[in-house]
C-alpha positions as CSV (number, residue, x, y, z in Angstrom):
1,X,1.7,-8.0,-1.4
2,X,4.1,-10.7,-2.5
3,X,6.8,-11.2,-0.1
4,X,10.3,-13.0,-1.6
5,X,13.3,-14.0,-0.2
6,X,16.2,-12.7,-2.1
7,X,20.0,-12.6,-1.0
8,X,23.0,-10.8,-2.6
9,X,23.2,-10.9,-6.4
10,X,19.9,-12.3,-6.3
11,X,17.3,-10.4,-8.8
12,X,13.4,-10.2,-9.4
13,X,12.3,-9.4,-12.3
14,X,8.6,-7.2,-13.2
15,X,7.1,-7.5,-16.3
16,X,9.9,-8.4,-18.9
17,X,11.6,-4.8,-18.9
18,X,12.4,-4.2,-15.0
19,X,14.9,-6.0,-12.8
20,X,15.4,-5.4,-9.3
21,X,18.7,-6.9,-7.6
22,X,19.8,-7.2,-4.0
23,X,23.2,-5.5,-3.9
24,X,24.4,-6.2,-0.2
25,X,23.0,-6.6,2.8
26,X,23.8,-5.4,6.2
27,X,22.0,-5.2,9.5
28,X,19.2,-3.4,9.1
29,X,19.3,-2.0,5.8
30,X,19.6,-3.4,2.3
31,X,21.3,-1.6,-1.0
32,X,18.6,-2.4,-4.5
33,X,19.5,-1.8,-7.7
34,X,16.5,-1.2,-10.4
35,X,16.9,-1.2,-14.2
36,X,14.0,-0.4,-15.5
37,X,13.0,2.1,-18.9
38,X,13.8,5.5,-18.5
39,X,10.1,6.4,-19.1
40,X,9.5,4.3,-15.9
41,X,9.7,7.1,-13.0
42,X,11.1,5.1,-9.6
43,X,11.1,7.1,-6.5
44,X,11.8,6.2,-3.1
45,X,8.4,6.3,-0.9
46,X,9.0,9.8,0.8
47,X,9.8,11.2,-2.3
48,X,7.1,10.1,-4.1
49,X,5.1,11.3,-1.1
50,X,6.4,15.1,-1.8
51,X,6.0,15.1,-5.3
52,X,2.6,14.1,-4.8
53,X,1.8,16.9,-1.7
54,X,3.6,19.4,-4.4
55,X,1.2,18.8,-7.1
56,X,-1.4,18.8,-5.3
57,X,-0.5,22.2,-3.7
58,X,0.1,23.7,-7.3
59,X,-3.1,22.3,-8.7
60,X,-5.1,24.5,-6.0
61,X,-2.8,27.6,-6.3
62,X,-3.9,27.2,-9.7
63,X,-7.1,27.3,-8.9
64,X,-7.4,29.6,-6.1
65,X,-5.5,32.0,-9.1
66,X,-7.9,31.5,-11.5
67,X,-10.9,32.6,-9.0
68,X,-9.2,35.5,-8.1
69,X,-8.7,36.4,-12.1
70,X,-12.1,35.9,-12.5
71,X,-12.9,38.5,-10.2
């Protein structure tokens, strides 16, 4: 992981098509902006984390439906 030290108004930039700014600080949280392509999904972690537990659930109702078809 690469670890930076960034203050407000400060940006990073990822490949040449994504920025990522520090917006304000304050004790114990931070506010990011991100400009990056609109084909470029960005998801906070948690919800990332449900989108991922929610395919996965559909992919085995899927399957679980198609056994019960086949019957």
């Amino acid at each position: 992981m690469l670890v930076l030290t960034r203050k407000a108004g400060e940006s990073l930039r990822i490949g040449s098509n994504i920025i990522i700014t520090i917006l304000e600080t304050s004790p114990g949280s931070i506010k990011v902006g991100i400009k990056a392509p609109q084909e470029v999904p960005v998801h906070r972690e948690e919800v990332y984390k449900r989108i991922q537990e929610e395919n996965r659930q559909a992919m085995s109702l899927n399957l679980d439906s198609l056994k019960s078809f086949r019957k």
